[in-house]
C-alpha angles and dihedrals in degrees: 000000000000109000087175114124120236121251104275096049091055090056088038083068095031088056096043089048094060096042087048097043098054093041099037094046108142097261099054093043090067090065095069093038085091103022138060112305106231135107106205089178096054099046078052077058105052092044103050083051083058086239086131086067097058103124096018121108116258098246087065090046092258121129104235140300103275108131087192082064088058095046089056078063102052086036094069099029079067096043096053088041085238114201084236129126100189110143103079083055106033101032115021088037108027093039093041092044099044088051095042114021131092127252095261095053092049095058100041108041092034090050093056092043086056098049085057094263100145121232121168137183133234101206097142124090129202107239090007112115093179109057086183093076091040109198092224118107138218109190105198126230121179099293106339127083122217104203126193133173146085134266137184138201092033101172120241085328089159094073097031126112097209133011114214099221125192109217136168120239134163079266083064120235117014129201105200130183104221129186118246099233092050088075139063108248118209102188100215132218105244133193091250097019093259112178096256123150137175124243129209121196116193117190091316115187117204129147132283088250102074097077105103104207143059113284102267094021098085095103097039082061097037087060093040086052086053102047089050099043078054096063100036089052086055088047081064106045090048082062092055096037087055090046096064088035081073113043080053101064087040103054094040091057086059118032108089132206137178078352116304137083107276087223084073095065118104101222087043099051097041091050081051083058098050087061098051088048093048078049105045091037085056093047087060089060101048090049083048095047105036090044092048096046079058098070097024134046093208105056092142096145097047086042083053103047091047096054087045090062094040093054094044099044084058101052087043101042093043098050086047096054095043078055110054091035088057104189101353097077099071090039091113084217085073124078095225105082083062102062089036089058096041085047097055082056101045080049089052107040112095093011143299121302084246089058092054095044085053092061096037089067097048089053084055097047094059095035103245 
């Protein structure tokens, strides 16, 4: 079997890793460890590359719809540790909207993300341990919604245009596009200052026609928006995984002790290799899911497998690195502390690795 990628997708990363490399370097990033966490300038960049198009179909500028294009991006926007916030806008929006909306909305709604215009999603509930029965509500009247309820981890809401909110009606789920000044915003404290914020809606009143979906087909796109939020998150954290991977093996072919390199070692350099394993065995998932959501919308299982390795490479590979670099890993010169940080919340979002495993097996056990 040939796991090799074809020929674009290796100068797609070529391509992100120079424009990364020269915007995401350590000093500016520290610019963005105490304040809020957003390049403006860079996401001008990566539009105007036409890097904010990978996974959409060409007639609404997009380059094509590979979802394994659209996880090189997250890949090295994790890698780089990119002050970026992109998949409530360019996953959970772009993707739901191009497989459920209408014409008009796509084009519409895909054109402007493209062009660097920021959209974002509030799936997340506090207390509510099934984001696919939301606990927010959406009473209908004629043809207006009144939505009320509370979300959380919302990704970067306070420079969005719209929020895509799930929300629960006599019609059954709801996807809505909401206007962002239309909802209370709460900016949240995160493990790696992400840009997250809670939204209230109280009693919010917006048109019919900001469902973006066929009527009966709300859940079918909220779980669709969930799987591939899924996958795109472990495309992350495979960037960042990889990251430390490799400050690991750099550090460990240069630090000496009693003598020797500490990289010659045996317990050193098979604990190295369990790293690379945990990586490359999470690189595999993420080929499998993203490849299979290309051609289904219901990949649960490969969604699910993907963001248990993830969450469980990043715990691994992070407690591994912090290991082998002894004390250097929490000295905040060091580049280490920041992907540690960024890879304990790509393990959490979206639940543990425990959690995924538990519905996984549910899923096994009746044979879904």
């Amino acid at each position: 079997m040939d796991f090799s990628e074809q020929s674009h997708q290796t100068e797609i990363r070529d391509s992100l890793n120079k424009i990364l490399s020269e915007h995401c370097s350590q000093e500016l990033l520290k610019e963005y460890d105490a304040n809020f966490k957003h390049d403006e300038s860079l996401l001008s960049l990566l539009s105007a590359n036409g890097f904010l198009g990978l996974g959409l179909n060409e007639k609404y500028g997009g380059s094509g719809e590979d979802l394994y294009d659209l996880g090189i991006l997250f890949e090295r926007l994790g890698y780089h540790a990119a002050p970026l916030s992109l998949s409530g806008c360019l996953v959970d929006v772009a993707q739901t909207i191009q497989k459920f909306g209408n014409e008009e909305s796509c084009k519409e709604i895909l054109s402007s993300i493209i062009a660097g215009e920021i959209y974002t999603s509030a799936i997340l509930e506090p207390f509510n341990q099934d984001p696919e029965n939301p606990m927010t509500t959406a009473k209908i009247e004629n043809d207006q919604l009144i939505i009320s309820g509370t979300k959380y981890l919302s990704e970067i809401s306070s420079m969005a245009k719209s929020i895509l909110i799930s929300a629960n009606s006599s019609e059954g789920v709801l996807l809505v596009l909401v206007e962002s000044d239309k909802v209370k915003l709460t900016e949240l404290s995160s493990t790696a200052n992400s840009p997250l914020f809670k939204v209230e809606l109280d009693s919010v009143r917006i048109s019919r026609r900001s469902i973006i979906h066929e009527q009966g087909r709300g859940l079918e796109a909220l779980r669709y928006l969930i799987q591939i939020n899924m996958v795109m998150r472990s495309y992350i954290a495979l960037g960042i995984t990889e990251k430390m991977t490799s400050l690991v093996a750099g550090y460990t072919s240069e630090r000496e002790q009693f003598g020797r390199v500490i990289g010659t070692f045996q317990a050193v350099s098979h604990r190295a290799a369990d790293c690379f394993i945990e990586l490359e065995c999470l690189r595999l998932v993420n080929q499998q899911a993203s490849i299979n959501l290309n051609t289904s919308l219901d990949c649960e299982n490969d969604a699910l497998i993907s963001k248990i390795w993830a969450g469980n490479a990043c715990h691994k590979i992070s407690y591994s690195a912090q290991h082998l670099h002894g004390g250097m890993g929490v000295d905040k010169d060091y580049v280490l502390w920041r992907y540690c940080l960024l890879a304990k919340e790509c393990e959490l979002i979206n639940g543990s690795a425990s959690q995924n495993i538990d519905r996984l097996g549910i899923n096994i056990t009746t044979n879904q």
